[in-house]
OpenMM code with the backbone's topology and positions (N, CA, C; nanometers):
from openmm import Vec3, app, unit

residues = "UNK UNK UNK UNK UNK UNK UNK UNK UNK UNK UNK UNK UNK UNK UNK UNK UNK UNK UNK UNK UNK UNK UNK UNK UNK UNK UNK UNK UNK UNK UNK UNK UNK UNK UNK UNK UNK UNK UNK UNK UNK UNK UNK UNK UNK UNK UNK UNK UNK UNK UNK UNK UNK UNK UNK UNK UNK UNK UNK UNK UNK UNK UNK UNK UNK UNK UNK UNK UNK UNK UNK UNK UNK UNK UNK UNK UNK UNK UNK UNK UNK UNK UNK UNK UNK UNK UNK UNK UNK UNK UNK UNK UNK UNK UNK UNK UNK UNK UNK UNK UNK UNK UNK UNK UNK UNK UNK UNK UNK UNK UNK UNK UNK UNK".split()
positions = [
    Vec3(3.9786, 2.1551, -3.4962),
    Vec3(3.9119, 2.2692, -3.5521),
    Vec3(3.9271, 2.3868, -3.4560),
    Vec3(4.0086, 2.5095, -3.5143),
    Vec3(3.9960, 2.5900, -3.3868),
    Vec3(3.9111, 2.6909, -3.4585),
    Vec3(3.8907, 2.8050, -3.3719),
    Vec3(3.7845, 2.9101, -3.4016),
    Vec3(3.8479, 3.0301, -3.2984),
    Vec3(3.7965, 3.1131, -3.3659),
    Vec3(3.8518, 3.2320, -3.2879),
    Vec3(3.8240, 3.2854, -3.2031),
    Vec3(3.7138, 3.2245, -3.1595),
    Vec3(3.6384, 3.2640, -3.0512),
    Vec3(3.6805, 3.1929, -2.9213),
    Vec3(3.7310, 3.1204, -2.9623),
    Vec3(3.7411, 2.9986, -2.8576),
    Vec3(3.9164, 2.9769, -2.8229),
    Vec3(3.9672, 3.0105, -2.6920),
    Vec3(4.0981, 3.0294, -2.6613),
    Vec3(4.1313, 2.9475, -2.5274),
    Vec3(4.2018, 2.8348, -2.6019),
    Vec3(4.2552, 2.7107, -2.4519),
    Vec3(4.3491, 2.7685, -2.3852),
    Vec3(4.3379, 2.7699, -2.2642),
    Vec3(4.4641, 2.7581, -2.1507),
    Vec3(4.4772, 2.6730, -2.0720),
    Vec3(4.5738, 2.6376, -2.0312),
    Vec3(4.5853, 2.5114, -1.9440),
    Vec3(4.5213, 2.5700, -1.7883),
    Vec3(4.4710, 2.4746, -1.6727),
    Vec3(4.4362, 2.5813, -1.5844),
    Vec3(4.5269, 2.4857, -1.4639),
    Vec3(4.5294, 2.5188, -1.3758),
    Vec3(4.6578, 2.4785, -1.2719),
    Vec3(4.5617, 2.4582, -1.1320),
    Vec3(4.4645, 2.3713, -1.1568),
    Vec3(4.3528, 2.3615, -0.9714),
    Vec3(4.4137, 2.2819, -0.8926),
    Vec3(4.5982, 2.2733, -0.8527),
    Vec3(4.5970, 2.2095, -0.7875),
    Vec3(4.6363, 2.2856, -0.6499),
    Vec3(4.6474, 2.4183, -0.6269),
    Vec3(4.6355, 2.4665, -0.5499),
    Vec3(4.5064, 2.5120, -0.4640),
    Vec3(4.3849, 2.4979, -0.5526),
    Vec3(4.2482, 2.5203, -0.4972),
    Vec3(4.1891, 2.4012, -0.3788),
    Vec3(4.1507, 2.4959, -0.2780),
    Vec3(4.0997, 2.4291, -0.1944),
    Vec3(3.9527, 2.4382, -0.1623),
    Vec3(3.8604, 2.3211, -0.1915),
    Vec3(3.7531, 2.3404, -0.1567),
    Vec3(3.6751, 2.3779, -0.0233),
    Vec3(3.5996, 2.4679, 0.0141),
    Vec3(3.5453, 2.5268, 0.1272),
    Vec3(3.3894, 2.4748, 0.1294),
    Vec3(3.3282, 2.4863, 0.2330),
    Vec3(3.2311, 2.4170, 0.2392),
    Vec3(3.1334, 2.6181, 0.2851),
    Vec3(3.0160, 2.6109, 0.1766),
    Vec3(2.9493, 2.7023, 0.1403),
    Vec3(2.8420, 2.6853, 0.3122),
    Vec3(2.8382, 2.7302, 0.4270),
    Vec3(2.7257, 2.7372, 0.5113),
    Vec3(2.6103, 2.7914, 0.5252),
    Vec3(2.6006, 2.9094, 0.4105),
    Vec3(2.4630, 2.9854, 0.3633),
    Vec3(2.4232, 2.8447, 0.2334),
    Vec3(2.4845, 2.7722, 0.2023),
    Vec3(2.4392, 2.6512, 0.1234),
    Vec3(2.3614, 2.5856, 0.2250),
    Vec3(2.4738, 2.5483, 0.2759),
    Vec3(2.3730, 2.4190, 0.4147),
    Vec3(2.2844, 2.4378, 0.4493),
    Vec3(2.2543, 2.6116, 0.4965),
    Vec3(2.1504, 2.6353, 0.5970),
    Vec3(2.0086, 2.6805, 0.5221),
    Vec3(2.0266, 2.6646, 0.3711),
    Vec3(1.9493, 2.6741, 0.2787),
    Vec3(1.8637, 2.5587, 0.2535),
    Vec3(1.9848, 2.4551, 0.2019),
    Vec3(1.9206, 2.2802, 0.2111),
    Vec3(1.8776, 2.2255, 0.3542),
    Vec3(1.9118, 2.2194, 0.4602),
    Vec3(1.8219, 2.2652, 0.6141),
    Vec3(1.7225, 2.3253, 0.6266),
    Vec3(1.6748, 2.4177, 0.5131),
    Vec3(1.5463, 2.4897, 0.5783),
    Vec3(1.4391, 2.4052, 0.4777),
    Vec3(1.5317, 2.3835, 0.3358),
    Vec3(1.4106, 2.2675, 0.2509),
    Vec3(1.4236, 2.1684, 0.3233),
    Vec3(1.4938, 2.0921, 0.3636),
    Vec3(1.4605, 1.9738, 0.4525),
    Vec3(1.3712, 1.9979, 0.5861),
    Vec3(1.3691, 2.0960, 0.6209),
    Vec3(1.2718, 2.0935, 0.7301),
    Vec3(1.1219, 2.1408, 0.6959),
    Vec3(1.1207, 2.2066, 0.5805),
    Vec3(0.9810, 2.2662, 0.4902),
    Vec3(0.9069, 2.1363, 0.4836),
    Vec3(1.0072, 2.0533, 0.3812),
    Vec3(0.9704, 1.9292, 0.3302),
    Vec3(0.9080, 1.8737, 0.4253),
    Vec3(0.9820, 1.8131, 0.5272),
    Vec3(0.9718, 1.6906, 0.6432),
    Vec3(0.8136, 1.7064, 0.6633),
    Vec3(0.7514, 1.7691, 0.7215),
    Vec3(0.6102, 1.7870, 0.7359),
    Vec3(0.5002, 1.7549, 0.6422),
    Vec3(0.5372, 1.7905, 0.5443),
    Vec3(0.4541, 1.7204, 0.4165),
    Vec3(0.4765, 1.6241, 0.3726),
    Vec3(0.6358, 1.5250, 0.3477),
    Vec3(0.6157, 1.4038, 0.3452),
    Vec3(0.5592, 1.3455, 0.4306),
    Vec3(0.5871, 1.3564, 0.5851),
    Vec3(0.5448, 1.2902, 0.6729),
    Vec3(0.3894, 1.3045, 0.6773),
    Vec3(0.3227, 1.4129, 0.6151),
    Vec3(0.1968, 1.4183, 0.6492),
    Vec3(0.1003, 1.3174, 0.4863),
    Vec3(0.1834, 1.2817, 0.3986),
    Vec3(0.1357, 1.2362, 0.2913),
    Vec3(0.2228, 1.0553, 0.3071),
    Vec3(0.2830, 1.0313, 0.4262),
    Vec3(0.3084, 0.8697, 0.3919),
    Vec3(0.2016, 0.8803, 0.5108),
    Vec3(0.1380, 0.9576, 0.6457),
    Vec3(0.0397, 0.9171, 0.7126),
    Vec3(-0.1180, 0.8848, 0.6485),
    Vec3(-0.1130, 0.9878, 0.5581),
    Vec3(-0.2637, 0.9467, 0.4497),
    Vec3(-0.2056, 0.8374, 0.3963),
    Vec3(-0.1277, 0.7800, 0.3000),
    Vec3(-0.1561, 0.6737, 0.2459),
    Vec3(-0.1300, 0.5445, 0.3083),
    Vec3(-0.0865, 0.5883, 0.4736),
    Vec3(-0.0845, 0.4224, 0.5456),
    Vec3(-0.2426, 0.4384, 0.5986),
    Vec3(-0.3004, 0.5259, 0.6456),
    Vec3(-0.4297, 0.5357, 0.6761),
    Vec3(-0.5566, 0.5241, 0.5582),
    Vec3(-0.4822, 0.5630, 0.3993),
    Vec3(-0.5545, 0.5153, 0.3235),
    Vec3(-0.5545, 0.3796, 0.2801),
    Vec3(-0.4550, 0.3335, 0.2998),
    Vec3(-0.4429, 0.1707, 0.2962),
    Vec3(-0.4792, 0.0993, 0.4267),
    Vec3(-0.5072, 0.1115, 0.4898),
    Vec3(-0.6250, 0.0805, 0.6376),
    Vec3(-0.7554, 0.0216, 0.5999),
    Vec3(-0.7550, 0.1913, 0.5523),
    Vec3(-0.9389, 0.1981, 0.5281),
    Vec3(-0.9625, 0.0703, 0.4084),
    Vec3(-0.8491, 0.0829, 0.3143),
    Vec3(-0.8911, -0.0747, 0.1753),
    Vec3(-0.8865, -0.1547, 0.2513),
    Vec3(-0.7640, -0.1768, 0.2966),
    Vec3(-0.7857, -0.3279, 0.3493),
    Vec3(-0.9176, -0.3811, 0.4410),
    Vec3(-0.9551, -0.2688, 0.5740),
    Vec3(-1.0717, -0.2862, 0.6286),
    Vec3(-1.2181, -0.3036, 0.5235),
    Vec3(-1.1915, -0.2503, 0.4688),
    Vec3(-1.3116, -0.2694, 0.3268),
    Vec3(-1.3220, -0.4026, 0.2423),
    Vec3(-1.1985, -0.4618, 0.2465),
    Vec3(-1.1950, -0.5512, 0.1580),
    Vec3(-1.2411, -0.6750, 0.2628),
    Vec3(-1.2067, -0.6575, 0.4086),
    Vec3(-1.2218, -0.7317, 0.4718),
    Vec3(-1.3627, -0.7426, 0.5265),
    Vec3(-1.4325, -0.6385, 0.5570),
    Vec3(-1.5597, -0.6294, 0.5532),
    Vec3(-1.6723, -0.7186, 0.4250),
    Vec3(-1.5887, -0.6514, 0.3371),
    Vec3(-1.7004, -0.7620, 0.1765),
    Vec3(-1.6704, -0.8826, 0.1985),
    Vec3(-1.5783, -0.9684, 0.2487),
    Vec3(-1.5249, -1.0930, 0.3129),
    Vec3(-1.6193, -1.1389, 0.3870),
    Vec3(-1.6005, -1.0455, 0.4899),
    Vec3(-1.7026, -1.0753, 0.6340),
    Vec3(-1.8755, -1.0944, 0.5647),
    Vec3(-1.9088, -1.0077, 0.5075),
    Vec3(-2.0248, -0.9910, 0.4350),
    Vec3(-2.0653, -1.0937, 0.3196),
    Vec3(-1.9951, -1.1606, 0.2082),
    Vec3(-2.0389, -1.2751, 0.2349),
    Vec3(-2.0008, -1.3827, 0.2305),
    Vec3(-1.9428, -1.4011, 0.3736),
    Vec3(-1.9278, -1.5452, 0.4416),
    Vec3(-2.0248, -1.5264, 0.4860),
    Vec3(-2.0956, -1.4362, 0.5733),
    Vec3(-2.2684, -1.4357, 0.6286),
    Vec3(-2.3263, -1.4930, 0.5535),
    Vec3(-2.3465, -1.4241, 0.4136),
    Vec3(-2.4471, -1.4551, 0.3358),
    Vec3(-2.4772, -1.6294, 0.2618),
    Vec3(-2.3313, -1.6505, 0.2583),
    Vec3(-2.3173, -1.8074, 0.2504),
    Vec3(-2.3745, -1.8702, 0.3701),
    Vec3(-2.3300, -1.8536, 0.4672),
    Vec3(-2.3738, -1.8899, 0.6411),
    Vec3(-2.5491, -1.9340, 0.6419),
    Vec3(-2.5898, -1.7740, 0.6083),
    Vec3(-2.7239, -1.7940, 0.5785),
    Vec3(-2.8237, -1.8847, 0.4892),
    Vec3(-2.7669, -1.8728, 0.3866),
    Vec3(-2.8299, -1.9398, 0.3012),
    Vec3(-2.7935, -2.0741, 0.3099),
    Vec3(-2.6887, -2.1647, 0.3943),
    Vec3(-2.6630, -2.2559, 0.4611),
    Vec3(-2.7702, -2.3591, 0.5530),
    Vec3(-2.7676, -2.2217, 0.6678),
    Vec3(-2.8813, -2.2215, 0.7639),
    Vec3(-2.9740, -2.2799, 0.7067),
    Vec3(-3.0678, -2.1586, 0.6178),
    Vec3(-3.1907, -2.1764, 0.5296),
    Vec3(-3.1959, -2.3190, 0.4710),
    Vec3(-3.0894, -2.3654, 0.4151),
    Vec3(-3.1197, -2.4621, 0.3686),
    Vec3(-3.1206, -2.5948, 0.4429),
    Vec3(-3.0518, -2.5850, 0.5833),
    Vec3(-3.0460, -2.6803, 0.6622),
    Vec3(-3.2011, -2.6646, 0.7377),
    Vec3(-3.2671, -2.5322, 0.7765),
    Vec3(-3.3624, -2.5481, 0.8310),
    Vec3(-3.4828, -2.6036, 0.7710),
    Vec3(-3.4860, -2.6300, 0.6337),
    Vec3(-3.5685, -2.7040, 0.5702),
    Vec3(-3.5678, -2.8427, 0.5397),
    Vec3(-3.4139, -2.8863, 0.5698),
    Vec3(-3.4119, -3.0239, 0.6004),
    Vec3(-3.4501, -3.0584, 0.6700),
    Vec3(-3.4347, -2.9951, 0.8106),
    Vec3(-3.4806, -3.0743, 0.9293),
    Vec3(-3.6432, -3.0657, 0.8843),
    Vec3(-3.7295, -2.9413, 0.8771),
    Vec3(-3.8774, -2.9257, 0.8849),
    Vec3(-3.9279, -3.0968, 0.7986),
    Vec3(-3.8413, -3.0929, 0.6710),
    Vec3(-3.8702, -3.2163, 0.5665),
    Vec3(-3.8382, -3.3537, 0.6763),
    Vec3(-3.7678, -3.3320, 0.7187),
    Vec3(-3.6955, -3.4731, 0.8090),
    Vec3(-3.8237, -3.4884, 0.9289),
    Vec3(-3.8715, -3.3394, 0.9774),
    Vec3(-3.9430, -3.3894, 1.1072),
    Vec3(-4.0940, -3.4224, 1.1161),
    Vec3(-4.1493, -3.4051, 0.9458),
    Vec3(-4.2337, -3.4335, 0.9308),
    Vec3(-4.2871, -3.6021, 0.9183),
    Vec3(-4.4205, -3.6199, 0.9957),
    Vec3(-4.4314, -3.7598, 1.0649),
    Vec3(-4.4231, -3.8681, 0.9432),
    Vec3(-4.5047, -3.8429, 0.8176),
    Vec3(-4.5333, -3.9189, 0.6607),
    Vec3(-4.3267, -3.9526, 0.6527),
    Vec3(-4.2577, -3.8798, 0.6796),
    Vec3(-4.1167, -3.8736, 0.5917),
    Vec3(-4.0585, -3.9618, 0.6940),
    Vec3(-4.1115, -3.9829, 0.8426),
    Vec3(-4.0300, -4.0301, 0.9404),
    Vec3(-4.0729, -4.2226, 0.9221),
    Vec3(-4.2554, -4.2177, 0.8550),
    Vec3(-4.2608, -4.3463, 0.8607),
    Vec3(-4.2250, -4.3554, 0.7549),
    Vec3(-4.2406, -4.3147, 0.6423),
    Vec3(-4.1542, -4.3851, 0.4948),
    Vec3(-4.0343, -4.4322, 0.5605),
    Vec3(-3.9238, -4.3606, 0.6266),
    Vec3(-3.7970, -4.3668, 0.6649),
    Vec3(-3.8003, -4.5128, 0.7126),
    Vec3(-3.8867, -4.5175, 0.8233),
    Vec3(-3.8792, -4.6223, 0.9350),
    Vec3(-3.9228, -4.7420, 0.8419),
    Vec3(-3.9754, -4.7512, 0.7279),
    Vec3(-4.0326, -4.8516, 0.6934),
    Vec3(-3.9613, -4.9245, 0.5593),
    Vec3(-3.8984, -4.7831, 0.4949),
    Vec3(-3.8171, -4.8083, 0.4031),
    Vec3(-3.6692, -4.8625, 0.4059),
    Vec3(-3.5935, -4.7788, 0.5103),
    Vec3(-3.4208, -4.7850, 0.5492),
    Vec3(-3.4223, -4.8883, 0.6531),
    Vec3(-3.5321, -4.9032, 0.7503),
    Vec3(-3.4757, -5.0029, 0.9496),
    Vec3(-3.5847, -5.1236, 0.8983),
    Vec3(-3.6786, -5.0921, 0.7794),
    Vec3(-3.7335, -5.2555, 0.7991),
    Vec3(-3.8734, -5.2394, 0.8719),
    Vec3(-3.9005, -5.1726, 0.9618),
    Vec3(-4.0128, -5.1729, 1.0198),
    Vec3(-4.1344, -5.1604, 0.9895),
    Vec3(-4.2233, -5.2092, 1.0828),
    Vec3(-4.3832, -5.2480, 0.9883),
    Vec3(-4.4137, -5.1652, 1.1604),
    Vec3(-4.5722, -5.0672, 1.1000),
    Vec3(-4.7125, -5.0901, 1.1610),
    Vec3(-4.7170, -5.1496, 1.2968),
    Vec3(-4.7507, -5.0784, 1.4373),
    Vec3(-4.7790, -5.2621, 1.5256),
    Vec3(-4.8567, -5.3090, 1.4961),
    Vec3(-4.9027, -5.3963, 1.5470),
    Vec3(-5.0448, -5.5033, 1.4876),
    Vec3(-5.1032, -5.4595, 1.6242),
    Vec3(-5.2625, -5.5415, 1.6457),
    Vec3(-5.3336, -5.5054, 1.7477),
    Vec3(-5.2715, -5.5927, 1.8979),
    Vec3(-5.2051, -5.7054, 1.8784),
    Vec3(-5.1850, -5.7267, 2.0099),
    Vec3(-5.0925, -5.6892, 2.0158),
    Vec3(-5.0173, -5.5750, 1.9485),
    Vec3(-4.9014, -5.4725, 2.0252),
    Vec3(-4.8979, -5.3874, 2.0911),
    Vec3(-5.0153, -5.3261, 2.1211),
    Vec3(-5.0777, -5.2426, 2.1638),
    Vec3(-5.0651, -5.2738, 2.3114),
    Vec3(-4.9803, -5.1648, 2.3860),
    Vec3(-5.0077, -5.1189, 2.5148),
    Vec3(-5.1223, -5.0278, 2.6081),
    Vec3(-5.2073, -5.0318, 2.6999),
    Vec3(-5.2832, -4.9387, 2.7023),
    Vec3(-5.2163, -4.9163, 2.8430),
    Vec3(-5.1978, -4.8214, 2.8829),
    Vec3(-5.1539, -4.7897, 3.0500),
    Vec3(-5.2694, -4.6713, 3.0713),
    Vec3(-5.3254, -4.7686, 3.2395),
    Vec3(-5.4360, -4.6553, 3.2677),
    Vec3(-5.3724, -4.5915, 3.3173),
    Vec3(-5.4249, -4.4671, 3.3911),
    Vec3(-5.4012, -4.3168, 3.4546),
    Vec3(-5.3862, -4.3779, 3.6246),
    Vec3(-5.2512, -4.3199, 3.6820),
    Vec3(-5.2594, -4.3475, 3.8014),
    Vec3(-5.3168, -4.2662, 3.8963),
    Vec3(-5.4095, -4.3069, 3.9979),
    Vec3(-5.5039, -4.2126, 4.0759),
    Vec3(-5.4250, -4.2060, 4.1762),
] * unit.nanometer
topology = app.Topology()
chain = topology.addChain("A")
for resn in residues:
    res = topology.addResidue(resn, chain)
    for name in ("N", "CA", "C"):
        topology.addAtom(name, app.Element.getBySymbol(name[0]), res)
């Protein structure tokens, strides 16, 4: 389809030699150095914002393993109180080892040495 507007010539670039543009370079040099400061100042926030999560996440960690810890504790310190009470120690002794009561001639009396 041709049109009249539109006129082919063959073109001949094999004599053209490419040159290297230095008001180019020193253009892309000055965005690269604009730039550099603001990336560098936006991968330092988000390694410092990824700090602060991780320290956070590690903190709610820390926070409750305590709280397990505690309520651990708590519950161990009421075993023992249940365990050290004297009624729970003779059921124990009388129920689990067998043991009875002494009788009266078991009875030691040691007087007081003067």
């Amino acid at each position: 389809m041709k049109s009249g507007y539109v006129l082919r010539m063959e073109v001949d670039n094999a004599y053209l030699v490419r040159t290297r543009d230095r008001r180019r370079r020193r253009e892309l040099l000055a965005i690269l150095i604009a730039a550099a400061p603001v990336g560098l100042a936006l991968l330092a926030y988000s390694w410092t914002h990824l700090q602060v999560l991780e320290a956070g996440y590690r903190i709610d960690s820390l926070r409750r393993e305590l709280h397990a810890t505690g309520q651990s504790e708590r519950h161990l310190r009421l075993e023992v109180a249940r365990l050290a009470n004297p009624r729970m120690i003779e059921k124990r002794a009388t129920e689990e080892l067998g043991m009875e009561p002494p009788g009266a001639q078991q009875w030691v009396v040691l007087e007081p040495i003067q």
